[in-house]
N, C-alpha and C positions, 0 to 999 in steps of 0.2 A: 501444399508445400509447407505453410506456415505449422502443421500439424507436427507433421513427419521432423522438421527441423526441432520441435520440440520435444518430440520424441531424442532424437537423437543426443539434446542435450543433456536430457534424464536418463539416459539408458536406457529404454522399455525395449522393450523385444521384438525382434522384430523375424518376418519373413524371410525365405530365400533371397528373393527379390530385393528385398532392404535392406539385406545385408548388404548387396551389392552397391546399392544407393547409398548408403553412410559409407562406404567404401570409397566411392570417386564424393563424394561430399568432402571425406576427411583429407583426402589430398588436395582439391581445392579450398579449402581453407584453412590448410594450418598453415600458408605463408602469412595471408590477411591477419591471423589471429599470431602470430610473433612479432608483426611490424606493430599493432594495439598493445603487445605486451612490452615490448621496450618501450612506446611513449609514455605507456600507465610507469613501469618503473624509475623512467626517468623523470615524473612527473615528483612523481611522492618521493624521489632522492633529494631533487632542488626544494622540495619542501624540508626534508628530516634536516638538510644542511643548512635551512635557513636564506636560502640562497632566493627564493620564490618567500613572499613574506605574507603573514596571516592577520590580519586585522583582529586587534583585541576590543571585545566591545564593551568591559570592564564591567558587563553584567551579568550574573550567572547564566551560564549559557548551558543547553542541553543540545546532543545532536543524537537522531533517531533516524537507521539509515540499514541497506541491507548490499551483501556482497557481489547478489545476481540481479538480472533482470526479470519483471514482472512483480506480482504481490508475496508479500511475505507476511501480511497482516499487519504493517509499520504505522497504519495511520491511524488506526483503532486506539495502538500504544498512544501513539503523538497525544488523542487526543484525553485518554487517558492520564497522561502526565502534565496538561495543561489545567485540566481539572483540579488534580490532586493537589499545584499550587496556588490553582484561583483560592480552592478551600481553603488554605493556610492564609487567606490574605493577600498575595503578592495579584502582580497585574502582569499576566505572561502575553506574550508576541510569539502564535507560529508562522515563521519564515517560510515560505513555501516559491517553487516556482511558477505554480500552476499553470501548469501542464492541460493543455486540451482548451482552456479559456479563450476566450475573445479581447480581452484586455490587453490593450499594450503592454507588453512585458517591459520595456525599458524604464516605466515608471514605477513608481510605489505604487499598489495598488489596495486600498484599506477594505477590503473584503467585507469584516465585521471589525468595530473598536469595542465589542465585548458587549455593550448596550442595543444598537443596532444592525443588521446585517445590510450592507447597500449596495450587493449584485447579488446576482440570481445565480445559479448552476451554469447555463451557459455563458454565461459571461468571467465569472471567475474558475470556471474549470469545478469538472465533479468532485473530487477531493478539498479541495479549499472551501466548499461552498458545505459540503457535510460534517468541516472540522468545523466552521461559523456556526452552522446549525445544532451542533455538540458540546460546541463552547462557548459557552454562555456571557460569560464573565472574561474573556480570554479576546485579545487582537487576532486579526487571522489577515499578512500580508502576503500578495502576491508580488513577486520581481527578481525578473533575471539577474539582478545581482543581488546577492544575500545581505553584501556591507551592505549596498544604500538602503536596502530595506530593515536590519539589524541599528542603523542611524537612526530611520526615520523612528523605529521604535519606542527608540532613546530618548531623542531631541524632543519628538514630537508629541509621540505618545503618553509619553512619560513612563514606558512600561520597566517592572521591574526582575523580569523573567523570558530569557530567550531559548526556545524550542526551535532546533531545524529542522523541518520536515524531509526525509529524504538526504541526509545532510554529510553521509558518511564518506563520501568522495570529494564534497566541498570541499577543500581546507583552505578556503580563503577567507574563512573565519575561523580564532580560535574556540575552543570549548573545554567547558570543565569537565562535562558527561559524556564519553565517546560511548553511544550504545548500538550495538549491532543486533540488528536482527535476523533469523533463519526461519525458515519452513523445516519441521519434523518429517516431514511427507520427502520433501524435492530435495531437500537439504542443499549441500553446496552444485547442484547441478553433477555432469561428467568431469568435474574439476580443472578445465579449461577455461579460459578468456573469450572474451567474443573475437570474433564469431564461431570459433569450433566451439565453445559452449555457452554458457550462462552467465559466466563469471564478469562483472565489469572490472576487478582488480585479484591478482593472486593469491591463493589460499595465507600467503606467505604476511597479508596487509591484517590480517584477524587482529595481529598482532597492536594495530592500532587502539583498538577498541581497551574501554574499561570494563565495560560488562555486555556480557551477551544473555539476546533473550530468544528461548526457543522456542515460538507459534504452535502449540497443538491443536491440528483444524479437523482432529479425529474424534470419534467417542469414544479410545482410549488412550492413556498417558503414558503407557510405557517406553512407548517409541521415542517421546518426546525427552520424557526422565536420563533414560540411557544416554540419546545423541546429547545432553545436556551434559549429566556425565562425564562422557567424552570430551567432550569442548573445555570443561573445566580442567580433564586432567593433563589434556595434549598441551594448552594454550597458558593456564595457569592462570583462568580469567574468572571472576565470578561469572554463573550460566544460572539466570532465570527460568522456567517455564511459563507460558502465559496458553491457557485452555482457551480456546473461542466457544462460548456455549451456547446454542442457541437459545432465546428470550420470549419474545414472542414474534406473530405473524401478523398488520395490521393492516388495513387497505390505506395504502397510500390518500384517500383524497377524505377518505368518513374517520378514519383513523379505528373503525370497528373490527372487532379481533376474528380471525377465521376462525369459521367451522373446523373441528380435529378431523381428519381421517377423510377431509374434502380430493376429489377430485381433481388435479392443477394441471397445467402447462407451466413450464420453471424456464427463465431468460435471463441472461445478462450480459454486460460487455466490461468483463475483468478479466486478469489476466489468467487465473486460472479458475474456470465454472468448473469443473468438475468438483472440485470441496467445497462447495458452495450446494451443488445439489447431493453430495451425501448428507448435509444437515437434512435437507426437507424428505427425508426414508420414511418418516414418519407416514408422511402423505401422497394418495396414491399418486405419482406421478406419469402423466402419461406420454408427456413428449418434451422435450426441453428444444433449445432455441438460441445458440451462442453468436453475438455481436462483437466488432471487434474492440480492443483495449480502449477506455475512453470514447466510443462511441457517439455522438450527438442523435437522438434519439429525434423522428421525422412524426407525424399523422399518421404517415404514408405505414410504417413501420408501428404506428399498433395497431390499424386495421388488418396489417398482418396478423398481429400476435392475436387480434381477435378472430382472425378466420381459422386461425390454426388452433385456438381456443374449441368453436364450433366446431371445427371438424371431429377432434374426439368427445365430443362432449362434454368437457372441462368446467366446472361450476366457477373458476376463478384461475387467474396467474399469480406467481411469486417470481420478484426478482430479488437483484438488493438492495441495500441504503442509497448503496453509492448509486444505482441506477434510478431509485426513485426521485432523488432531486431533481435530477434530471428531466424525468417522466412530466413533475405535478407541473415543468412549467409550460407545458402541454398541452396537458389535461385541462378540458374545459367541465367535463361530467363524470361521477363514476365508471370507471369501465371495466370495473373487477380486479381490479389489480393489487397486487399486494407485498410488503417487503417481509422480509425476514431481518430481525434485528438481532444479530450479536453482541455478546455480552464479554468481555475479556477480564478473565480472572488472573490475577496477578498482583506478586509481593510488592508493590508497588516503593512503600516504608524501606523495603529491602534494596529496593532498584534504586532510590533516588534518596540515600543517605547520605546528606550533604557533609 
């Protein structure tokens, strides 16, 4: 069901059969999905009129955030842009809610203060734990409210740089950087609101945003180029591209580089595997292995992916980053595993001209 429902929000094609099924689909959800779209409208009206009030954290703040549900490539940027200011000097905080963790969310949770990281994958959620792992130099807090965590940055930290992870629907903080992100591939979904589509807020909210950046997760850029294009000329926004390139292939536990043209079985639990195994074309792949969104990865669950390994023959697995954190806390031996690291290419200079 969860397949077909996404199907249906991308528009892919479908069956006799499915016609029929997105049929009575679309009529039981487009009440649910107009009673979501007046609260979302009314939300961001008592916001634009002031009326609902946004916390100024009186430090440059960046917000990195995307219009649908599922990946859009936001975190690679995030951590991309947290980087770019460690390099300059400054001490940046990403805000995050982390998502999937074990950590009390009602507290601040100090992931990494840039020196040390002091939770694991499971504890602080897959994404917060690979932005800590990424950024080096950079805070990485977890907590259900952005203020107290954008405070504690402040007060405690001392940091001088605020990234929101995911941050585009918050407005309970202000920001100097409003950056939206899109997928080239899925772009804005069927252009409906949940639940008849993808959308967490109306094509009509773009409008928020200072710049948008367009994800290309292809091995070509035209796609990207053009919907970029368009975004700038409908919107009147600057429109980035940002290529995902694949880097290299490493075994998560030796950190030794795969053989080219090996053999694999390909796994993951992100929101969408499929662009994730057109990178590895290169390699023969023999059978892939989809988990779901955020995932907690079990024993139980790689003696599968090793049985399913042996069974075609497979010299090694590849998943991804984000799932290898996860994996090494696991892992007690080699077990062939391996990620695939992307590379994000982007004007960066250009995005983030203060």
């Amino acid at each position: 069901m969860k397949v077909f429902l996404t199907n249906f929000h991308y528009k892919k094609h479908f069956t006799p059969v499915q016609m029929i099924m997105a049929g009575v689909l679309y009529a039981v959800l487009s009440l649910p999905s107009l009673v979501y779209l007046c609260i979302v409208k009314t939300r961001n009206f008592l916001y634009k009129k002031n009326l609902l009030k946004s916390y100024k954290p009186h430090l440059y703040t960046v917000s990195v955030g995307n219009l649908t549900t599922g990946g859009t490539g936001k975190t690679p940027i995030t951590a991309e842009i947290a980087n770019y200011f460690a390099k300059k000097g400054d001490y940046p905080a990403i805000l995050s809610r982390g998502y999937g963790g074990q950590l009390p969310n009602k507290d601040v949770n100090v992931v990494s203060d840039g020196l040390t990281i002091h939770h694991n994958a499971l504890e602080a959620g897959d994404e917060p734990y690979w932005l800590a792992s990424h950024c080096p130099k950079c805070a990485v807090l977890t907590c259900s409210s952005r203020v107290k965590a954008a405070k504690f940055a402040k007060n405690s930290l001392h940091c001088t740089k605020l990234i929101l992870d995911d941050g585009f629907q918050h407005q309970k903080i202000g920001r100097d950087l409003n950056i939206l992100v899109t997928d080239s591939e899925k772009q804005f979904s069927n252009g409906c609101v949940l639940p008849l589509g993808a959308l967490r807020e109306p094509l009509s909210e773009i409008k928020r945003a200072d710049k948008i950046v367009v994800v290309n997760k292809s091995f070509n850029d035209k796609k990207a180029k053009s919907f970029a294009r368009y975004l700038r000329k409908k919107y009147n926004k600057p429109a980035f591209v940002c290529s995902m390139v694949p880097d290299i292939v490493y075994n998560i536990k030796t950190e030794k580089l795969i053989e080219d043209d090996a053999p694999v079985i390909a796994f993951s639990a992100i929101a969408q595997p499929e662009q994730f195994y057109k990178f590895l074309r290169r390699y023969d792949v023999l059978d892939t292995k989809d988990f779901s969104d955020h995932h907690i990865y079990t024993k139980d669950d790689v003696e599968e992916l090793k049985a399913l390994k042996e069974k075609y023959g497979a010299k090694c697995m590849i998943t991804t980053e984000k799932d290898a954190v996860k994996l090494k806390e696991i892992l007690d031996t080699d077990e062939g595993i391996f990620a695939l690291k992307l590379k994000p290419v982007l004007d960066l200079k250009g995005l983030l001209d203060e």
